[in-house]
Structure formats: C-alpha cells, structure tokens
N, C-alpha and C positions, 0 to 999 in steps of 0.2 A: 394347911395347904390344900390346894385343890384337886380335883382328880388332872391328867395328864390329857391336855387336849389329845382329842382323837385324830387319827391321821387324814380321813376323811375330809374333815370338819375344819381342817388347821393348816395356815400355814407354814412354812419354814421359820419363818422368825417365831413364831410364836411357840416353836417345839423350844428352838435354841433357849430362849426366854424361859422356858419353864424348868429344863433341865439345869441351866443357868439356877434358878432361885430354888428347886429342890437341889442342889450341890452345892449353895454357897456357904461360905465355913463361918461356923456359928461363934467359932475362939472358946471350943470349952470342950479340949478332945475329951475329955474324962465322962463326960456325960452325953456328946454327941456321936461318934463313932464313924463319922463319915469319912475321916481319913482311913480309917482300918480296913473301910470297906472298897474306898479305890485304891488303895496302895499303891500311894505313888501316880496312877495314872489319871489323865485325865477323863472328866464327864465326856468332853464334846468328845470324843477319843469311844470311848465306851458307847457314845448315845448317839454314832452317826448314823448309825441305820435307821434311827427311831428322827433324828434330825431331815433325814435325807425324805424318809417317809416310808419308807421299804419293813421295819417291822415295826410291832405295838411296843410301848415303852414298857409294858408288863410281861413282855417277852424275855426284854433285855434284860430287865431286874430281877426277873427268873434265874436266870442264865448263871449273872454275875452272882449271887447266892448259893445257889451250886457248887462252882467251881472254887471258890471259899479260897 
C-alpha cells in the first residue's frame, strides 16, 4: 500500500479512495484485524476530517490507536 495522499497535494475523492482501499475487508479476520480496530465503526466516519482535508491521516490513526 502506499503512503496517504497528502492534504495539500490531494483531492477529496482521492482521500475517500485511499482510506476506502486502506479499509477494505480482506475476509480473513484472524490474520487481518481490521475489524478489531474499527469496531463496528465506520472508515469514512473515523476519516472525515482527514476526507474533508482539516487533519493528516496519521493524525487520525494516532488517535484511533490510542484510544484502543
């Protein structure tokens, strides 16, 4: 995967688009853990600020690891 367009640098579509394919479900929760980590909740939900352009997306993912 590639790094996270920058907001700068990036459209809207093209945040939605990346956080779209960094979250899309691989169907092998035992080895992937991506459900574990939204719990229930949505990407676009979690990645609007980072969608909208307001913060970095390695802000967000800070955050979301954190708060566990």
């Amino acid at each position: 995967m590639t790094s996270p367009p920058s907001i700068a640098s990036s459209t809207r579509e093209a945040r939605l688009a990346y956080v779209h394919e960094a979250w899309k479900c691989l169907h092998n929760c035992r080895l992937c853990g991506k459900c574990h980590i939204l719990k229930g909740r949505s990407e676009e939900l979690l990645y609007a600020d980072y969608i909208e352009g307001k913060r970095e997306y390695r802000d967000i993912t800070l955050e979301i690891r954190n708060n566990k």
